[in-house]
C-alpha positions as CSV (number, residue, x, y, z in Angstrom):
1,X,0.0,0.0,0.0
2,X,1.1,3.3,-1.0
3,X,2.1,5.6,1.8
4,X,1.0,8.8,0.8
5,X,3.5,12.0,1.4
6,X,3.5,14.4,3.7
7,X,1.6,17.7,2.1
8,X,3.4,20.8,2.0
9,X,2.4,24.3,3.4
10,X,0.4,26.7,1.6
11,X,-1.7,26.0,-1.6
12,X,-1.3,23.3,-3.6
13,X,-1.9,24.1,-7.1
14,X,-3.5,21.4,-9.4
15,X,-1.6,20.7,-13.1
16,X,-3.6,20.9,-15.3
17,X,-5.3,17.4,-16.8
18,X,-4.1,15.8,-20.0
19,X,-6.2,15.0,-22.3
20,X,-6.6,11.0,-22.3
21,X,-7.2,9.0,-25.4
22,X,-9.1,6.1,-23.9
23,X,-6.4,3.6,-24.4
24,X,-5.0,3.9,-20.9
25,X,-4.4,1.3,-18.9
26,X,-5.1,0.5,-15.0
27,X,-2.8,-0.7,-12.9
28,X,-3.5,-3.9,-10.9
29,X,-7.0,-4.9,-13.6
30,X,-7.5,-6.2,-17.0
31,X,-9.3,-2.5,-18.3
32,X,-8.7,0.8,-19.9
33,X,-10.0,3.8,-19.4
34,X,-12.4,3.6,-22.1
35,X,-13.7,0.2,-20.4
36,X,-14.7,3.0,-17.7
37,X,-16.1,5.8,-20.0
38,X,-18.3,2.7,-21.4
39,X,-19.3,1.9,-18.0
40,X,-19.9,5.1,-16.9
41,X,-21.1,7.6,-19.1
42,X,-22.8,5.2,-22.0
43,X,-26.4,6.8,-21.1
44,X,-26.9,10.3,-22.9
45,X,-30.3,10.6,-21.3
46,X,-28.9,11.6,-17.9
47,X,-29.0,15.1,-16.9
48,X,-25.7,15.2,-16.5
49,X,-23.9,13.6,-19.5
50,X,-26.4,15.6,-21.5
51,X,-25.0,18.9,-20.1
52,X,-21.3,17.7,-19.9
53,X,-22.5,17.4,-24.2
54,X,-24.4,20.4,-24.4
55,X,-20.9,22.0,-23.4
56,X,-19.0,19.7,-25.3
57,X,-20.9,20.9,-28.5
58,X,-20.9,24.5,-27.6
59,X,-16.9,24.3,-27.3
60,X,-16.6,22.6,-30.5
61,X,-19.4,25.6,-32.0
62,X,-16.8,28.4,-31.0
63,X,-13.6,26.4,-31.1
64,X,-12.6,26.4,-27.7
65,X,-9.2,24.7,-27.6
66,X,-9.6,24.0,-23.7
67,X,-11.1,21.2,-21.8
68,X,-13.9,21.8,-19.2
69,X,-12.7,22.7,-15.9
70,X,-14.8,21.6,-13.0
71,X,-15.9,23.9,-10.6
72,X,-14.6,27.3,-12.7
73,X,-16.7,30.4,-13.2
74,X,-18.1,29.8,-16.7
75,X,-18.2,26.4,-18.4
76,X,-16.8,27.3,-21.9
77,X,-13.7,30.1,-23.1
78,X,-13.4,31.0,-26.6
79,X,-10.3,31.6,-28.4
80,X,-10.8,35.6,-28.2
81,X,-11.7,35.2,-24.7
82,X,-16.1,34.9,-24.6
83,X,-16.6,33.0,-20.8
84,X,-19.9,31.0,-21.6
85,X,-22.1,29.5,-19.3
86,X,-24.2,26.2,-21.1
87,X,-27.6,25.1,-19.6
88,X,-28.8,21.9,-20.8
89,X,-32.9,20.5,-21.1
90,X,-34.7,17.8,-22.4
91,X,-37.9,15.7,-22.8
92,X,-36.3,12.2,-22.6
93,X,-35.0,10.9,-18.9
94,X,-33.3,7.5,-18.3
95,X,-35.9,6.6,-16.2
96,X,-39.3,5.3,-15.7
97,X,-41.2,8.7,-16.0
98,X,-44.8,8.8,-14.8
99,X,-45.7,11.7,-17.5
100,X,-44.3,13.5,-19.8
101,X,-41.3,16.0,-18.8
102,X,-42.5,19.9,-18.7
103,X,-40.7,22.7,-20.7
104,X,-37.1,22.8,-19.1
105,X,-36.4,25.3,-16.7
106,X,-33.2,26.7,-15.0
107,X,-31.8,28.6,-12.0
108,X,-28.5,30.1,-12.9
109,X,-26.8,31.5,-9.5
110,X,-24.3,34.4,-8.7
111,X,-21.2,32.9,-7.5
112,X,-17.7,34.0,-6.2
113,X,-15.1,32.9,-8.2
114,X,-11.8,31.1,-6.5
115,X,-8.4,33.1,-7.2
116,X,-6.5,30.2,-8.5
117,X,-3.3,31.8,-7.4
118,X,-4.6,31.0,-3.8
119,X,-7.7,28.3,-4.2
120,X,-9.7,31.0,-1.9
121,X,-12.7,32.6,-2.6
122,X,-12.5,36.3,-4.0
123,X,-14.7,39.0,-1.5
124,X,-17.9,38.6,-1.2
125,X,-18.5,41.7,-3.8
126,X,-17.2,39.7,-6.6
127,X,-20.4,37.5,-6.1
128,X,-22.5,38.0,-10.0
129,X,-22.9,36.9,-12.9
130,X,-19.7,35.4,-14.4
131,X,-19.9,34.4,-18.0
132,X,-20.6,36.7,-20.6
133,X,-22.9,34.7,-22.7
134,X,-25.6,32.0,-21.5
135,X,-26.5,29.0,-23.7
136,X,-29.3,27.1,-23.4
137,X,-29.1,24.0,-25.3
138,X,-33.1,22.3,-25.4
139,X,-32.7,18.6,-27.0
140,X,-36.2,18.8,-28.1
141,X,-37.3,15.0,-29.0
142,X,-39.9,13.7,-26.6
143,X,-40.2,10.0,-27.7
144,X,-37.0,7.2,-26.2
145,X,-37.9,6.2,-30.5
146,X,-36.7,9.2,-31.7
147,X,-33.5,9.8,-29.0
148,X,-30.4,10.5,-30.5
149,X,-28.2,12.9,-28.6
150,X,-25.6,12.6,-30.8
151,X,-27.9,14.3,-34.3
152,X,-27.2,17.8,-33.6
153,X,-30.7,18.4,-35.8
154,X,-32.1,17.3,-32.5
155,X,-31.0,20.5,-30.3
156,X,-32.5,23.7,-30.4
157,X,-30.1,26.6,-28.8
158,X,-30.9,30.2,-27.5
159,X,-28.6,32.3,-26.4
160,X,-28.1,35.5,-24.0
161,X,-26.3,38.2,-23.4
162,X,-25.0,38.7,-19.4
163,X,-27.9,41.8,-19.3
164,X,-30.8,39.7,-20.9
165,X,-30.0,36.9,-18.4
166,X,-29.7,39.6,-15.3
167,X,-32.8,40.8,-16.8
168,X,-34.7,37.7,-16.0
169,X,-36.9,37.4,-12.7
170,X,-34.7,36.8,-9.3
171,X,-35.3,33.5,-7.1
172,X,-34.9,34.0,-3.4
173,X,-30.7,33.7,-3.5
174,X,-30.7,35.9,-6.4
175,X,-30.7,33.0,-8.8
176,X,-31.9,34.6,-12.3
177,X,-34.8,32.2,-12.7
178,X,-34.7,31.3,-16.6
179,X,-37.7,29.0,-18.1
180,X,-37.9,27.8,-21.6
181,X,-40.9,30.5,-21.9
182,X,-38.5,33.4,-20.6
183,X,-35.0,32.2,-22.7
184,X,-37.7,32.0,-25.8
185,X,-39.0,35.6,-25.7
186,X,-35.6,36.9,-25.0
187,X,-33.9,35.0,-28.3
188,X,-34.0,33.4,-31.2
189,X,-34.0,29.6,-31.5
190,X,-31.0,28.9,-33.4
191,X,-28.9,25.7,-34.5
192,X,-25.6,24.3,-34.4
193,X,-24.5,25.7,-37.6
194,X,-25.2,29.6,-37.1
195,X,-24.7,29.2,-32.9
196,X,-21.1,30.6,-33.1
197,X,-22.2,33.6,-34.9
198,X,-24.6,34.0,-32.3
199,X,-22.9,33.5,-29.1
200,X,-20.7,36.4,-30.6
201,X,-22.8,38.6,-31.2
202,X,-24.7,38.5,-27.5
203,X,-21.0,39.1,-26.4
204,X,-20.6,42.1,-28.3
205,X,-24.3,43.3,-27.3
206,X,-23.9,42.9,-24.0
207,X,-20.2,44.6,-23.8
208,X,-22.2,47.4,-25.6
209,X,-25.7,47.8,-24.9
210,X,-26.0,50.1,-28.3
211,X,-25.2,47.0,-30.7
């Protein structure tokens, strides 16, 4: 058994991840790390695999070069620097559902960010709004027949600017309280292949309000 070392003082900053290819191999079993992705993330219908993809695809839309980083401020950075936030939604759960699911709906929270020089929380009055743009990426099939996370005909996406989204209606923590109805009559439906252009120009709408 591995003793583990003694920790030193002070913060311990985390390297960042390499990207793995699948192919790895455990130490001490007969399986790679795809034999665990298989295992463990086979079922798109989850709520969160389906937004682990929804931000997959929006990183890919804008050519992020970056994986995700658990736990940051925003969930996507563009090349030229756009911090997105990505909602996901759908129709289709992996379980046994009694009725139908209801329009999606979302609370998107202020947060502190962490000053990864330190790991500690920034003051309290950097609590807001982090990202500039907010996704929110609807797969819109409703039958288990027609499921396929994986045809991007299948998403719908709307996206808003930081002000639309602070716009919204407040919960009771300040949460900006975003339904389907609410992201609907403050966008555009779009798809995949014009969501780029999109997500661009809510940044530069909400950098200037004039645009």
């Amino acid at each position: 058994m591995h003793e583990p070392d003694r920790l030193p003082d002070g913060p311990i900053k985390a390297p960042s991840a390499s990207p793995l290819s699948g192919e790895e191999a455990f130490k001490g079993i007969d399986a790679a790390v795809m034999d665990f992705w298989r295992f463990a993330m086979s079922d798109l219908r989850t709520n969160t695999l389906r937004g682990y993809l929804a931000e997959f695809l929006v990183a890919r839309a804008v050519g992020a070069t970056t994986n995700r980083v658990e736990w940051d401020a925003y969930d996507v950075l563009t090349p030229d620097g756009i911090k997105i936030e990505v909602k996901a939604g759908g129709y289709v759960q992996a379980w046994t559902q009694p009725q139908a699911s209801k329009d999606p709906r979302w609370a998107v929270p202020q947060i502190v960010p962490v000053d990864p020089a330190t790991g500690k929380y920034l003051p309290p009055e950097a609590r807001g709004f982090q990202a500039d743009v907010y996704v929110f990426a609807v797969h819109s099939v409703r039958t288990h027949d027609e499921y396929d996370a994986l045809d991007l005909r299948q998403w719908t996406f709307h996206v808003l600017s930081r002000p639309q989204l602070m716009a919204l209606p407040r919960g009771s923590k300040g949460h900006a309280l975003a339904t389907l109805r609410r992201v609907r009559e403050a966008s555009v439906p779009v798809g995949y292949t014009t969501l780029a252009e999109h997500i661009r120009k809510a940044a530069q709408a909400g950098a200037d309000p004039s645009v």
